[in-house]
C-alpha positions as YAML, in Angstrom:
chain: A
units: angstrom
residues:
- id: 1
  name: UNK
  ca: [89.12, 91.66, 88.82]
- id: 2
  name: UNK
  ca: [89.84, 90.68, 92.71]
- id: 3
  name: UNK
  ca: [93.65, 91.39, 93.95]
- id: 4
  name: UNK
  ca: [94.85, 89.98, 96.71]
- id: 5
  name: UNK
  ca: [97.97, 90.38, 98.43]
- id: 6
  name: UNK
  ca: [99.64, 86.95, 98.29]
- id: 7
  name: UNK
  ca: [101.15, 85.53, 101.27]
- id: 8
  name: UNK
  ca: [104.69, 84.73, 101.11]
- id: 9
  name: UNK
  ca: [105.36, 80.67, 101.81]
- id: 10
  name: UNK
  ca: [104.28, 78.78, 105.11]
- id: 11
  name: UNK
  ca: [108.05, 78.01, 106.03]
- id: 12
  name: UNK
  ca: [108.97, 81.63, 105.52]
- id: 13
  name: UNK
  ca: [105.68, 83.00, 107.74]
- id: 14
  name: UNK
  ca: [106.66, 80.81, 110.52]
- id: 15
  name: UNK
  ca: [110.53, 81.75, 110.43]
- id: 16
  name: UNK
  ca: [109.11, 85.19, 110.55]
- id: 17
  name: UNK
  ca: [106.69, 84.69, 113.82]
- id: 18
  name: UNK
  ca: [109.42, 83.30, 115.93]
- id: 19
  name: UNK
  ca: [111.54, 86.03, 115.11]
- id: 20
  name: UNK
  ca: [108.73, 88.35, 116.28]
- id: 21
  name: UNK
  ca: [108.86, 87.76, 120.00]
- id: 22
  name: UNK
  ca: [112.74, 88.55, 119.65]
- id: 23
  name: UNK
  ca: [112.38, 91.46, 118.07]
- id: 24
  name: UNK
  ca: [111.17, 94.99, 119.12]
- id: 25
  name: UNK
  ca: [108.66, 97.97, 117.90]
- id: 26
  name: UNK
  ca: [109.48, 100.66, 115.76]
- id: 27
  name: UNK
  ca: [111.19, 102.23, 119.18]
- id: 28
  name: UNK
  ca: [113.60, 100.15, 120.68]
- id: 29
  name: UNK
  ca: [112.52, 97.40, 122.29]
- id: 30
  name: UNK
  ca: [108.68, 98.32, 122.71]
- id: 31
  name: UNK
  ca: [107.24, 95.25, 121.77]
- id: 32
  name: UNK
  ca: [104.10, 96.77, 120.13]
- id: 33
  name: UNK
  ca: [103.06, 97.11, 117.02]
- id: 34
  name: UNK
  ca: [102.09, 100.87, 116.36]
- id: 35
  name: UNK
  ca: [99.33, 101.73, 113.57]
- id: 36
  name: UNK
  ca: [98.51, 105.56, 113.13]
- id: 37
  name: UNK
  ca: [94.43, 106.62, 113.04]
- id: 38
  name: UNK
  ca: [93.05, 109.92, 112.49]
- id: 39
  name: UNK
  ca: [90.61, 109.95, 115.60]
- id: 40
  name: UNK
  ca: [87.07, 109.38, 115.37]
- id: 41
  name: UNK
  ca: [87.50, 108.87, 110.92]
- id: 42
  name: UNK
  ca: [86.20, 106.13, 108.38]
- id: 43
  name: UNK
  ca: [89.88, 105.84, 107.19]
- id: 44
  name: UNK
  ca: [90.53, 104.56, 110.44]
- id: 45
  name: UNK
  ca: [87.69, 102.52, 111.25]
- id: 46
  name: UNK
  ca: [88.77, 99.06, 110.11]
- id: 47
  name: UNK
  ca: [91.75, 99.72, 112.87]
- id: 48
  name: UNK
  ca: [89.47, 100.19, 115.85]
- id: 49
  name: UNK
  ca: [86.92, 97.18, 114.58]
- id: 50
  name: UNK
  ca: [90.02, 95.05, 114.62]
- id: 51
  name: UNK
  ca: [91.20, 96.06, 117.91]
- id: 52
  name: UNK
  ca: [87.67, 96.01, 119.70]
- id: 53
  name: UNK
  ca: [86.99, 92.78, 117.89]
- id: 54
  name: UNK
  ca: [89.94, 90.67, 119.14]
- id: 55
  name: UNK
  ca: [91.32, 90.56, 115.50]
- id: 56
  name: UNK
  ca: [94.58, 91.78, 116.35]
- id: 57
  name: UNK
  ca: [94.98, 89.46, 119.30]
- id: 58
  name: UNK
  ca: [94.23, 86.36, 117.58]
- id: 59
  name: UNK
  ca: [96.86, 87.16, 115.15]
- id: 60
  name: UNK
  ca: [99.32, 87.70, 118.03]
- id: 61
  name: UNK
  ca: [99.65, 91.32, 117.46]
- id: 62
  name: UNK
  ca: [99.92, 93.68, 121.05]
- id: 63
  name: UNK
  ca: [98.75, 96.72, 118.80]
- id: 64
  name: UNK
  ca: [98.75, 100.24, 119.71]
- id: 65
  name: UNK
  ca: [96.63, 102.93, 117.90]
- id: 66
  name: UNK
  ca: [98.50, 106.08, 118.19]
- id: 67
  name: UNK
  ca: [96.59, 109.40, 116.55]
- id: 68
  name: UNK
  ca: [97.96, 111.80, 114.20]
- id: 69
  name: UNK
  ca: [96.32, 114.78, 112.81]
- id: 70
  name: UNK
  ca: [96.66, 114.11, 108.96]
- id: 71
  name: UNK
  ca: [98.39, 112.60, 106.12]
- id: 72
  name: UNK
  ca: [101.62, 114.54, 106.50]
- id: 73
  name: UNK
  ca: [101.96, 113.71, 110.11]
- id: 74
  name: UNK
  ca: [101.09, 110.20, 109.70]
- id: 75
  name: UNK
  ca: [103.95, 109.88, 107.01]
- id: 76
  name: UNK
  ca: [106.18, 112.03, 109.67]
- id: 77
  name: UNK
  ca: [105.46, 109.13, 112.63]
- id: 78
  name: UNK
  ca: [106.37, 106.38, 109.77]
- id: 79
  name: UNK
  ca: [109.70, 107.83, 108.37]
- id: 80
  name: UNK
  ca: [110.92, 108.69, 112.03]
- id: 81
  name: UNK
  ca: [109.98, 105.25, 113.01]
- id: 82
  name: UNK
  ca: [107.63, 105.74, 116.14]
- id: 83
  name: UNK
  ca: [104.94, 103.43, 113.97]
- id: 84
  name: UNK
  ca: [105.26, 100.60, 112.07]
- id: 85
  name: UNK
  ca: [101.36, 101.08, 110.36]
- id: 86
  name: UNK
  ca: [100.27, 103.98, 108.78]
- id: 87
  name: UNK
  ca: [96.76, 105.25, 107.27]
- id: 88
  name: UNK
  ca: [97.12, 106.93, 103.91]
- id: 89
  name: UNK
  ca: [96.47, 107.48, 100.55]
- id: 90
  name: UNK
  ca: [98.73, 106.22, 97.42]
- id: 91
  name: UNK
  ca: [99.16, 109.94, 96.88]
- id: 92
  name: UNK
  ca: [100.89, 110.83, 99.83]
- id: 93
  name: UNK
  ca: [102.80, 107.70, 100.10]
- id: 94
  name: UNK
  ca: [104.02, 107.99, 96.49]
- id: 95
  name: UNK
  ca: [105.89, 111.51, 97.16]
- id: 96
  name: UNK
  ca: [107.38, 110.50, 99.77]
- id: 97
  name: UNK
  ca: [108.45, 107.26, 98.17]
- id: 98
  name: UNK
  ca: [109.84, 109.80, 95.58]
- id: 99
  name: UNK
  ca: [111.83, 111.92, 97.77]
- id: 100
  name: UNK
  ca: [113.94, 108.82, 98.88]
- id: 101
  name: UNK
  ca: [111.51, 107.76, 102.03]
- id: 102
  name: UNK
  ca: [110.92, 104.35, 100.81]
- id: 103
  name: UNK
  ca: [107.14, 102.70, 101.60]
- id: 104
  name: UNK
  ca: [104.66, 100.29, 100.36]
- id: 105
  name: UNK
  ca: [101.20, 98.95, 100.20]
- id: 106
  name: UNK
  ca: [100.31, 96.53, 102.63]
- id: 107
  name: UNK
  ca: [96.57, 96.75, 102.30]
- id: 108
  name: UNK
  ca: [93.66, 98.40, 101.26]
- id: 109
  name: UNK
  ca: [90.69, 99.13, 103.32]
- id: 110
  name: UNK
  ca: [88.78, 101.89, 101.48]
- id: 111
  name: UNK
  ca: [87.98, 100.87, 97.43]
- id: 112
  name: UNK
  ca: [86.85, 104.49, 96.50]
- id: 113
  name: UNK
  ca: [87.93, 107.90, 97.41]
- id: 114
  name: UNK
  ca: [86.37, 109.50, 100.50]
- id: 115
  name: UNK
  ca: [85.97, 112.84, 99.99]
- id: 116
  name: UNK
  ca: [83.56, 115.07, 99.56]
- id: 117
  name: UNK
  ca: [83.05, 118.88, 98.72]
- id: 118
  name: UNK
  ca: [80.55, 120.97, 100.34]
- id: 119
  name: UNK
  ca: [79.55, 124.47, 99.68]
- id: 120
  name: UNK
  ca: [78.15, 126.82, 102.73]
- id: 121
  name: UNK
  ca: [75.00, 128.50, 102.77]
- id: 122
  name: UNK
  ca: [76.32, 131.52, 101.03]
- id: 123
  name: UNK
  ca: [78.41, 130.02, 98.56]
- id: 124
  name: UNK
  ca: [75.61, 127.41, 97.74]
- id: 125
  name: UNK
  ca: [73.50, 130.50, 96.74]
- id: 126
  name: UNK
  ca: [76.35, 131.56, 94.34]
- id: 127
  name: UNK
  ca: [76.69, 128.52, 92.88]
- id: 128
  name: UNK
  ca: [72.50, 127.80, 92.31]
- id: 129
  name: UNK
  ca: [72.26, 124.64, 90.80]
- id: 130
  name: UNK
  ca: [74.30, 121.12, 92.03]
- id: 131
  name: UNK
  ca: [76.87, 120.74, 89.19]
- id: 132
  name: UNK
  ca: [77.37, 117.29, 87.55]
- id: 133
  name: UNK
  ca: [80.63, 115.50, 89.48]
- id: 134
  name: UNK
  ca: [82.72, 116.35, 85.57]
- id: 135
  name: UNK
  ca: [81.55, 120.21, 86.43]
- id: 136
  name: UNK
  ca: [81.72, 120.54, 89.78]
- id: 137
  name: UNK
  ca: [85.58, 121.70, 90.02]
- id: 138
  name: UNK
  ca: [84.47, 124.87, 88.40]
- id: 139
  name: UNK
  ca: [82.50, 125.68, 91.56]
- id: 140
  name: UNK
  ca: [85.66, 125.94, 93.08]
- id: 141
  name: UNK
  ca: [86.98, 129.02, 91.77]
- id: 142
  name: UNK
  ca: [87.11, 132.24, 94.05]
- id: 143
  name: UNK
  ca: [86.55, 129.92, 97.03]
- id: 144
  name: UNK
  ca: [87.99, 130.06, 100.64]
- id: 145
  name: UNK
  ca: [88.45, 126.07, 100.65]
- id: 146
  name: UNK
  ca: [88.89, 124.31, 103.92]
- id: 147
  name: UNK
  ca: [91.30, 121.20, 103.92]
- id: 148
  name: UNK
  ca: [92.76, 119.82, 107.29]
- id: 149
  name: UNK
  ca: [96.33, 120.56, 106.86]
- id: 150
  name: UNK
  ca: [98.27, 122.54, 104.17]
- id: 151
  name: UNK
  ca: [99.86, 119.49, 101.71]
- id: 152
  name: UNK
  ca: [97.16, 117.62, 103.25]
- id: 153
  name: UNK
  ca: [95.41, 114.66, 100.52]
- id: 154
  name: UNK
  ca: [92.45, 116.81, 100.45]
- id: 155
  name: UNK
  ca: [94.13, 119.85, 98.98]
- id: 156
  name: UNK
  ca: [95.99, 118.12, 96.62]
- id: 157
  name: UNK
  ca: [93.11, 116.30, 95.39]
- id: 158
  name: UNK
  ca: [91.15, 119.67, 95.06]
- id: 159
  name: UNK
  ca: [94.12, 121.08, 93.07]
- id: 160
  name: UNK
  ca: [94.41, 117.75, 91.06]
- id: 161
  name: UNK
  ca: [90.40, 118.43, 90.21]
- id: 162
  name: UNK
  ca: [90.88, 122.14, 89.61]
- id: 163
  name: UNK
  ca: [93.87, 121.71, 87.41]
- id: 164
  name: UNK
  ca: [92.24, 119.53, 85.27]
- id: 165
  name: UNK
  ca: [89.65, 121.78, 84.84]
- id: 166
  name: UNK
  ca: [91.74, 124.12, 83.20]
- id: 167
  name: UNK
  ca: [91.84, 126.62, 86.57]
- id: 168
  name: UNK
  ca: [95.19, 127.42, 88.44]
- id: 169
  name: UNK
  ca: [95.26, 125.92, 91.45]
- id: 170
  name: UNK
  ca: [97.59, 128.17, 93.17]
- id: 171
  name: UNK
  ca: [96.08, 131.53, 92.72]
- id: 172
  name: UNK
  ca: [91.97, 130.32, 91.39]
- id: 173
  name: UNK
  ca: [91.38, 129.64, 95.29]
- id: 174
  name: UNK
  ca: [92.57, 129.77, 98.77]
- id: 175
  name: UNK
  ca: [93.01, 126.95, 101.24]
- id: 176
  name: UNK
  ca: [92.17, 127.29, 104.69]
- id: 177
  name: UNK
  ca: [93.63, 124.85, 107.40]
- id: 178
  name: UNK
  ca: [90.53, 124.12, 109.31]
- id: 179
  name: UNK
  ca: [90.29, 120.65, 111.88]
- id: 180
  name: UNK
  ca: [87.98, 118.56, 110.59]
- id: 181
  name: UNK
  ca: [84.68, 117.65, 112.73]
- id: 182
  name: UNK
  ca: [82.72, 120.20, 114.71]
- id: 183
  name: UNK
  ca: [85.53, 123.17, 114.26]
- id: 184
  name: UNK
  ca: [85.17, 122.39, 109.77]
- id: 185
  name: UNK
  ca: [81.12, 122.62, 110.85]
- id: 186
  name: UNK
  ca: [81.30, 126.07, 112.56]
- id: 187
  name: UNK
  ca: [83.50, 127.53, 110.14]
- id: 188
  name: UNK
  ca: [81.43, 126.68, 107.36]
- id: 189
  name: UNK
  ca: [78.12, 127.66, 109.06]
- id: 190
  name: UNK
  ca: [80.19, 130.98, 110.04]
- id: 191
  name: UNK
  ca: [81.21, 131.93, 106.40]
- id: 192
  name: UNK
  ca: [84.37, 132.09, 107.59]
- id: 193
  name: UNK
  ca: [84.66, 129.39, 105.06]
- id: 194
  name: UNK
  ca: [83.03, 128.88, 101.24]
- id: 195
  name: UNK
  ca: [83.58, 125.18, 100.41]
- id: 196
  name: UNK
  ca: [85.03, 122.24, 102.84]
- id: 197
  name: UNK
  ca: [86.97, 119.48, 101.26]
- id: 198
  name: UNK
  ca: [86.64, 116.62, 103.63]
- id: 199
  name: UNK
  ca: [85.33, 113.39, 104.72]
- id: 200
  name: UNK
  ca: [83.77, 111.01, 106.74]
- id: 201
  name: UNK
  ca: [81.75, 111.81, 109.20]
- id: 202
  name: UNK
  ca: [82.24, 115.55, 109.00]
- id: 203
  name: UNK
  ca: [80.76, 115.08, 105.48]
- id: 204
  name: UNK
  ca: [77.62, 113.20, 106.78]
- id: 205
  name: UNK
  ca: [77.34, 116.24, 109.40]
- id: 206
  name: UNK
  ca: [77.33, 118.79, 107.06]
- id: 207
  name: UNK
  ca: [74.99, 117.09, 104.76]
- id: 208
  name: UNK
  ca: [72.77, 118.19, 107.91]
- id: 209
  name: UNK
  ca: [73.07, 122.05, 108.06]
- id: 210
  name: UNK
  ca: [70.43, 123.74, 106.39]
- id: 211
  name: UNK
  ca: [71.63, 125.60, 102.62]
- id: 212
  name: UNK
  ca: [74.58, 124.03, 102.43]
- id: 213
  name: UNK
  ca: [74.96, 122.02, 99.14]
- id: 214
  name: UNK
  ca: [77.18, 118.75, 98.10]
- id: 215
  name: UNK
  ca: [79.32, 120.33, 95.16]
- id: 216
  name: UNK
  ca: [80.94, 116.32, 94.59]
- id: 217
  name: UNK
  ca: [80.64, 113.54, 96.31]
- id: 218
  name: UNK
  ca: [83.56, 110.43, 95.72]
- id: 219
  name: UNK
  ca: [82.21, 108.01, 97.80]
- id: 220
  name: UNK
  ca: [81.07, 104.51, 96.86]
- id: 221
  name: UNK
  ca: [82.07, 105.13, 93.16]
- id: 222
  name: UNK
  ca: [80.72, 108.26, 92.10]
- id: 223
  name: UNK
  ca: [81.89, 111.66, 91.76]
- id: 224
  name: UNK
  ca: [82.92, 111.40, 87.55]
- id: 225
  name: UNK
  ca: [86.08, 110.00, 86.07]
- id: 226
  name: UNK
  ca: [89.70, 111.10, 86.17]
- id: 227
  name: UNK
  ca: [93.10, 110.24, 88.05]
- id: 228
  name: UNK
  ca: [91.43, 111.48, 91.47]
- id: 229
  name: UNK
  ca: [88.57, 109.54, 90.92]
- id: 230
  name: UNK
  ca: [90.63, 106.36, 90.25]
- id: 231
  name: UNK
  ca: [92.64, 106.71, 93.89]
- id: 232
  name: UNK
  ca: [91.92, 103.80, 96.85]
- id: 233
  name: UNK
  ca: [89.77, 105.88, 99.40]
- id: 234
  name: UNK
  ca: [92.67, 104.59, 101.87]
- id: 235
  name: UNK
  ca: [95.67, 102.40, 102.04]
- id: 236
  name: UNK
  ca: [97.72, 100.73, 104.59]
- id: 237
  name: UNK
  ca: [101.57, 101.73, 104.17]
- id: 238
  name: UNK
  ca: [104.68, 100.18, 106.11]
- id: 239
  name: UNK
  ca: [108.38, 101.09, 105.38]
- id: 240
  name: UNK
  ca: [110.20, 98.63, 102.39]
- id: 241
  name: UNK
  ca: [113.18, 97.72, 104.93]
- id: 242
  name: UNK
  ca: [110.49, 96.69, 108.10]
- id: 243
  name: UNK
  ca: [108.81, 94.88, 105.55]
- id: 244
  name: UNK
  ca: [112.04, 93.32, 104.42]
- id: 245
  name: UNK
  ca: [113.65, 92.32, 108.10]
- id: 246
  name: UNK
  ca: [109.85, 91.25, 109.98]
- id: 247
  name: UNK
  ca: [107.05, 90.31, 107.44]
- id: 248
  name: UNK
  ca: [105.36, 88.11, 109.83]
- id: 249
  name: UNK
  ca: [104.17, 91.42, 111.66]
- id: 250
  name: UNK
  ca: [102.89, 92.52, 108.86]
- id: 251
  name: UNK
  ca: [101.11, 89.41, 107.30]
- id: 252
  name: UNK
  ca: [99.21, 89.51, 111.11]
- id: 253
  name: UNK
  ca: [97.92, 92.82, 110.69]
- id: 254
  name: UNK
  ca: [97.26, 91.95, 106.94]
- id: 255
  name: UNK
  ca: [94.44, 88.75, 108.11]
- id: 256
  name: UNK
  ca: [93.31, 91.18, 111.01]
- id: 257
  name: UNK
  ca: [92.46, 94.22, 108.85]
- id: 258
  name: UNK
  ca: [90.49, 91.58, 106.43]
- id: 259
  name: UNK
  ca: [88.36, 90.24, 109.44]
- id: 260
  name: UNK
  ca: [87.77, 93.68, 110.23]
- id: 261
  name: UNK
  ca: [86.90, 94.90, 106.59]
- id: 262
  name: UNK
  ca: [84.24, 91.42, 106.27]
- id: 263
  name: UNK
  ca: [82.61, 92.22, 109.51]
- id: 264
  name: UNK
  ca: [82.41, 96.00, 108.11]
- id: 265
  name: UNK
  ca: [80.28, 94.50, 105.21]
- id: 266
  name: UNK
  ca: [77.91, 92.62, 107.10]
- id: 267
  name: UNK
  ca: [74.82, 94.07, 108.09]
- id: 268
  name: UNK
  ca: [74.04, 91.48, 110.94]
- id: 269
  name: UNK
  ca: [77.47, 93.03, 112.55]
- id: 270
  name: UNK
  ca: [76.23, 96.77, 112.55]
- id: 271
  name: UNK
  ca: [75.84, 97.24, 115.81]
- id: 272
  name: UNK
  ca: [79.15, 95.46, 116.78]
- id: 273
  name: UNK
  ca: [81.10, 97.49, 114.16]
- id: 274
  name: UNK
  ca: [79.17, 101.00, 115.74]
- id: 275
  name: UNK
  ca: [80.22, 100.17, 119.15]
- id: 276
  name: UNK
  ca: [84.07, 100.01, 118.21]
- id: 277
  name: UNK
  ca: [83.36, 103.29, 116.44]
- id: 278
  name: UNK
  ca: [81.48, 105.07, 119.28]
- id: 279
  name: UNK
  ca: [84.00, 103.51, 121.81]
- id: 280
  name: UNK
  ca: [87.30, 104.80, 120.00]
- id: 281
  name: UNK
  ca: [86.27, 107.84, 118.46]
- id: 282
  name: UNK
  ca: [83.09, 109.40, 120.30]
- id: 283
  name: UNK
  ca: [81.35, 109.26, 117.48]
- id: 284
  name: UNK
  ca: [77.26, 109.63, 117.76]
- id: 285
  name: UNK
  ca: [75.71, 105.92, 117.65]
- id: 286
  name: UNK
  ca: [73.09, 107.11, 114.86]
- id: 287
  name: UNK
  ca: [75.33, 109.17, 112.80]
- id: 288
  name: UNK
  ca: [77.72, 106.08, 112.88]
- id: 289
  name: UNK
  ca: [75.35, 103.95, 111.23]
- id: 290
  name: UNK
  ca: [73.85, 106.26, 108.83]
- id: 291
  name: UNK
  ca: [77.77, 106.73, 107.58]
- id: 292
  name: UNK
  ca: [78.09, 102.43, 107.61]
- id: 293
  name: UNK
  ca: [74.94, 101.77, 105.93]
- id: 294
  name: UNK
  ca: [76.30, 104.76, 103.17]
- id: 295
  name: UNK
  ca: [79.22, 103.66, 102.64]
- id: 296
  name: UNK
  ca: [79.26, 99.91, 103.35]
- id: 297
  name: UNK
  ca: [80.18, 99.12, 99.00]
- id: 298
  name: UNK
  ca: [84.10, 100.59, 99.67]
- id: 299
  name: UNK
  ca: [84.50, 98.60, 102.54]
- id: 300
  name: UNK
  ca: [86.98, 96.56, 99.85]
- id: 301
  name: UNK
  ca: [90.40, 95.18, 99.53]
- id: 302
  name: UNK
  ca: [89.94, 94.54, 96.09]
- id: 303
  name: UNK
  ca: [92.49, 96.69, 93.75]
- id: 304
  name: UNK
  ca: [94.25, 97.29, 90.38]
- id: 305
  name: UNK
  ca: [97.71, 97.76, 90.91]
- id: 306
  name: UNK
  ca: [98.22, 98.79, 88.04]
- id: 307
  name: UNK
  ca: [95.47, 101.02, 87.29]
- id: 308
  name: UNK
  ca: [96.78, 102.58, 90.51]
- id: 309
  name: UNK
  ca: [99.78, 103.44, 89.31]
- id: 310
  name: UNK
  ca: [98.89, 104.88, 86.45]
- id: 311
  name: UNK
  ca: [96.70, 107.05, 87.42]
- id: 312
  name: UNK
  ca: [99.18, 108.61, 89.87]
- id: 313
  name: UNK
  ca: [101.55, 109.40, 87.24]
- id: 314
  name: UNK
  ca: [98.61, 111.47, 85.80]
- id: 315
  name: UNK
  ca: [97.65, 112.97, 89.16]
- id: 316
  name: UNK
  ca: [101.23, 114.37, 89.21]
- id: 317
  name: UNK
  ca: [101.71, 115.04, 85.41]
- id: 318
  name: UNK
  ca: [98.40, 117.09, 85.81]
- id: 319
  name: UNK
  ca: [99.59, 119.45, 88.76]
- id: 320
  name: UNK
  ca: [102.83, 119.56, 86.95]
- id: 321
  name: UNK
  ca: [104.22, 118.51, 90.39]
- id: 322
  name: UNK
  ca: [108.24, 118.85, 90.75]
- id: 323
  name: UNK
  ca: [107.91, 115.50, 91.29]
- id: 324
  name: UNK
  ca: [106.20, 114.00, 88.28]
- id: 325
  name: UNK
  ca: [109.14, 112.68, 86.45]
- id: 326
  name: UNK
  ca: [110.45, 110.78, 89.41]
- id: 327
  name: UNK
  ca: [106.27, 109.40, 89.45]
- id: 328
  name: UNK
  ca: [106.91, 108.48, 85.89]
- id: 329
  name: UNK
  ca: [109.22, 106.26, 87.29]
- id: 330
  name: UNK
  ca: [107.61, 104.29, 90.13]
- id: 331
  name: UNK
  ca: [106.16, 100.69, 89.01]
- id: 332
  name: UNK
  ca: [103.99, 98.39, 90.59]
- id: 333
  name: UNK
  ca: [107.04, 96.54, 92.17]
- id: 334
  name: UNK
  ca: [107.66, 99.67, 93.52]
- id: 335
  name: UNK
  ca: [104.75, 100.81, 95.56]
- id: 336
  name: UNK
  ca: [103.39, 97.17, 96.85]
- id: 337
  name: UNK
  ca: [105.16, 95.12, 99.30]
- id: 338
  name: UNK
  ca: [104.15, 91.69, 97.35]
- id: 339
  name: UNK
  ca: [105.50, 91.77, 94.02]
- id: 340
  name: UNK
  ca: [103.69, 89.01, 92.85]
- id: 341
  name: UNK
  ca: [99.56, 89.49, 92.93]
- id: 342
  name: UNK
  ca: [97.44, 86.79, 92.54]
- id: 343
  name: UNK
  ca: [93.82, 87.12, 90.78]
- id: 344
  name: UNK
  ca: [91.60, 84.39, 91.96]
...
């Protein structure tokens, strides 16, 4: 069924504008609104379509895209307050919300996971045959994996997988902090790597180098079942009290990000939606649209709430996480700014 977040009422909306010009950024009294983007990603495409397409400014938002090198360093830039927008997955944002750093959902841009395993030339031999996506955790074991950060959504959601495959996460592989793009490429092609967990469009590269072999592949809806499975590919997350004192902001960049996500979906804006790619992250034109035209069906806010939050309390329960009982705990009230969804 379609969720939307609900907008609060007219009266309250326009309180909220005026108070915007009086009030500052997340630093002081810099008047921009700061959203994080991990350079040159899908996660973070909807951001730069809704820059380069004026989206922003005809909500009256002076936004700045600041860059951050993963999920633990966008989460970093939000709880220190130097943005006010961050790029993330319910995952992350859920143990942090956990540990006392209050945030919530203010959108969704990506409907399915994004990533993507891929085995090297070498390890690809090993394995011999593509496993099916309920099998292909198995492939995992003995592995050198690379993920882009340690405690980075990609190595959690390889232990999450592993883990419910009956392996041990902490001692059936090893994870290898590798930058994602070219430098995840190399090390793969190298051996200095056996399996990359990753995404967009280092997983469209690497579907590209001869041997190598797609273990699993989340994107537009497949990759199995499970709690991993049933995670947004991306989320927006702002923090509870900035929601609280300015929602106006926030509604803005809500209506901007859904302009962005419908011209995303239309084929007759392709080559509009590749130029704010290639322009803000150097991405190649071709391999840009190869990557749109793939994964145009999770261009989506459309969500369960609830079947959100459930499945996070499994992730957790699953990894046997410290934090799992304080998980249990979190509701839907809890993790998205509007309380009330409606389902037109």
């Amino acid at each position: 069924m379609k969720t939307v977040l609900k907008l609060i009422g007219v009266m309250g909306t326009l309180v909220a504008l005026a108070a915007m010009t009086a009030c500052g950024g997340p630093n002081g009294g810099d008047s921009k609104f700061k959203v994080s983007v991990y350079a040159g990603s899908l996660i973070s495409l909807p951001d730069y379509v809704a820059l380069s397409s004026g989206y922003f400014a005809k909500e009256g938002l002076d936004v700045q895209l600041v860059p951050v090198s993963d999920g633990p360093a966008a989460s970093a830039a939000l709880a220190s307050g130097s943005v006010n927008v961050i790029a993330n997955t319910p995952v992350n944002a859920v143990r942090l919300s956990a540990q006392g750093q209050k945030m919530s959902a203010i959108a969704q841009v990506l409907k399915y996971p994004t990533f993507v395993w891929v085995a090297g030339p070498k390890w690809a031999a090993r394995v011999g045959q593509v496993p099916s996506p309920d099998n292909a955790a198995t492939t995992f074991k003995g592995a050198k994996i690379a993920v882009p950060a340690q405690g980075s959504e990609a190595q959690l959601a390889t232990k999450a997988l592993m883990a419910e495959a009956g392996m041990n996460p902490d001692s059936d592989a090893t994870f290898v902090p590798v930058a994602p793009g070219a430098t995840t490429v190399a090390a793969l092609q190298s051996g200095q790597v056996d399996v990359v967990a990753t995404w967009d469009p280092t997983a469209t590269m690497l579907a590209d180098m001869p041997g190598a072999m797609t273990l699993l592949d989340m994107r537009v809806g497949k990759g199995g079942s499970g709690p991993v499975q049933e995670q947004p590919g991306a989320m927006r997350f702002a923090q509870a009290g900035r929601l609280a004192a300015d929602p106006g902001k926030y509604m803005a960049y809500q209506r901007a990000i859904n302009a962005a996500l419908d011209q995303m979906r239309d084929p007759a804006e392709v080559e509009k939606t590749t130029k704010a790619w290639v322009d803000a992250g150097g991405i190649d034109p071709a391999l840009a649209k190869r990557i749109l035209a793939y994964n145009a069906p999770t261009f989506s806010s459309d969500m369960d709430p609830e079947a959100i939050v459930s499945s996070l309390k499994t992730y957790f329960n699953d990894l046997n996480d410290p934090l799992a009982s304080k998980v249990n705990d979190i509701t839907v009230d809890d993790m998205f700014w509007d309380k009330e969804l409606s389902n037109p």
